[in-house]
C-alpha positions as CSV (number, residue, x, y, z in Angstrom):
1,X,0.0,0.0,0.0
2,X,1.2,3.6,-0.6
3,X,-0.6,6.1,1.5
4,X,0.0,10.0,-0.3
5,X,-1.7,13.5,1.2
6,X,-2.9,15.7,-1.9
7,X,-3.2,19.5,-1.3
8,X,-6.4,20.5,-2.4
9,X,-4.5,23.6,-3.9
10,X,-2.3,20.9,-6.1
11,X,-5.6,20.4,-8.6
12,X,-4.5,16.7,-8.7
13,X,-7.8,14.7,-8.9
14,X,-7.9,11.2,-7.1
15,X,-9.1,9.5,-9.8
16,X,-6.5,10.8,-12.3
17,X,-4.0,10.0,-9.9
18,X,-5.5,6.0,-8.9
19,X,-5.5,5.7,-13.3
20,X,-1.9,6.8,-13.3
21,X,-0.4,5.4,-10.5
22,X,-2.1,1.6,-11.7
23,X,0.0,2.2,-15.3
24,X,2.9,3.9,-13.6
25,X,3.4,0.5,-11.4
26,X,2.9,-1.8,-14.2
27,X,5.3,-4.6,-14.3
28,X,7.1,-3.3,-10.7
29,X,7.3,-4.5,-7.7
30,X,4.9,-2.0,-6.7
31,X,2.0,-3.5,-9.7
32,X,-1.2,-4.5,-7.9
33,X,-0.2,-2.0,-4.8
34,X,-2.9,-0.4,-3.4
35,X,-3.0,3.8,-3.1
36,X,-4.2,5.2,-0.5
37,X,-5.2,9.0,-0.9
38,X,-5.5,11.6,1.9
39,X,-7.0,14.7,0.5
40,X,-5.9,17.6,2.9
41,X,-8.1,21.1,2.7
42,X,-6.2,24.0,1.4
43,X,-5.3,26.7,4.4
44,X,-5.0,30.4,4.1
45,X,-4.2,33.3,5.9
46,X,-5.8,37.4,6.0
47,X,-3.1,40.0,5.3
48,X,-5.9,42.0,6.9
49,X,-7.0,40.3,10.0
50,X,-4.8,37.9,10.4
51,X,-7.1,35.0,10.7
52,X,-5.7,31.6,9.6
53,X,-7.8,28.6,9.1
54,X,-9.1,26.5,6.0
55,X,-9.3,27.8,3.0
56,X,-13.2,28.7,1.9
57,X,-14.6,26.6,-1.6
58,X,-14.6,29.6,-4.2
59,X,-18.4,30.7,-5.2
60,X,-19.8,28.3,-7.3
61,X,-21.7,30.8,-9.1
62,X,-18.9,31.6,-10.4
63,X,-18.2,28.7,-12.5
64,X,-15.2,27.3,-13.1
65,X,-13.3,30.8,-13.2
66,X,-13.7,31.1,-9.4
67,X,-10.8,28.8,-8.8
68,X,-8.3,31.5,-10.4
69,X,-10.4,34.5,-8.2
70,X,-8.2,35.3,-4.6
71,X,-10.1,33.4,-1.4
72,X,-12.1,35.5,1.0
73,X,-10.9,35.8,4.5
74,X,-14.1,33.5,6.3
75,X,-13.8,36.3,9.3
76,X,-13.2,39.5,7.5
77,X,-14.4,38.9,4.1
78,X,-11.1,40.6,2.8
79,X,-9.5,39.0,-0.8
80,X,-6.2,39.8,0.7
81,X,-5.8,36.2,1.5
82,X,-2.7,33.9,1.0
83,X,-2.7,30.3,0.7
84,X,-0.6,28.8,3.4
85,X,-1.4,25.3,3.1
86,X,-2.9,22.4,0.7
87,X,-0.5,23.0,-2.7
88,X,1.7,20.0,-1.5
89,X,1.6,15.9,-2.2
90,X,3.7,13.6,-0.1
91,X,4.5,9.8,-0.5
92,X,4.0,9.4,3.5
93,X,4.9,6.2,4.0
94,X,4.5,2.1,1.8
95,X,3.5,-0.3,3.5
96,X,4.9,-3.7,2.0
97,X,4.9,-7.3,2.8
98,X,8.1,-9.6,2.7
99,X,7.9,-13.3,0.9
100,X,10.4,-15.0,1.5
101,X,12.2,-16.2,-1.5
102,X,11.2,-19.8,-1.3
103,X,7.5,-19.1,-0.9
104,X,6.8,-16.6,-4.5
């Protein structure tokens, strides 16, 4: 098993990533593995107010354009926002299983 965290600021989507990661391990030692995805909420912080938390989901009203448009503090309401968290992906840790060689 390999278990990644996904920053919801990276745009990676879990399915994209499952489809590519089962042709990616194709004849490895990793083919068959399972992935296990953690999504982890994008953070931001006010240049206003200085609040910090989790980044708010842009306006869907807004269509798909809204992703590009700077977050709104959730205290203040101020677009002087900057993302502080949720634009990484780690590989945290694989789990495997040892066969011994007589037993494959």
């Amino acid at each position: 098993m390999v278990n990644v965290e996904v920053g919801e600021f990276t745009f990676l989507v879990p399915e994209q990533l499952e489809f590519n990661f089962e042709i990616a391990t194709q004849k490895t030692i990793l083919e068959g593995a399972k992935l296990n995805i953690r999504m982890v909420k994008g953070r931001m912080k006010c240049q206003e107010c200085g609040h910090e938390g989790e980044a708010q989901s842009p306006d869907e009203a807004l269509g798909p354009a809204a992703m590009f448009s700077p977050m709104k503090c959730t205290k203040c309401g101020s677009s002087a926002t900057m993302i502080t968290g949720g634009k990484d992906f780690f590989i945290t840790n694989i789990e495997a299983e040892v066969v011994p060689a007589g037993k494959r």
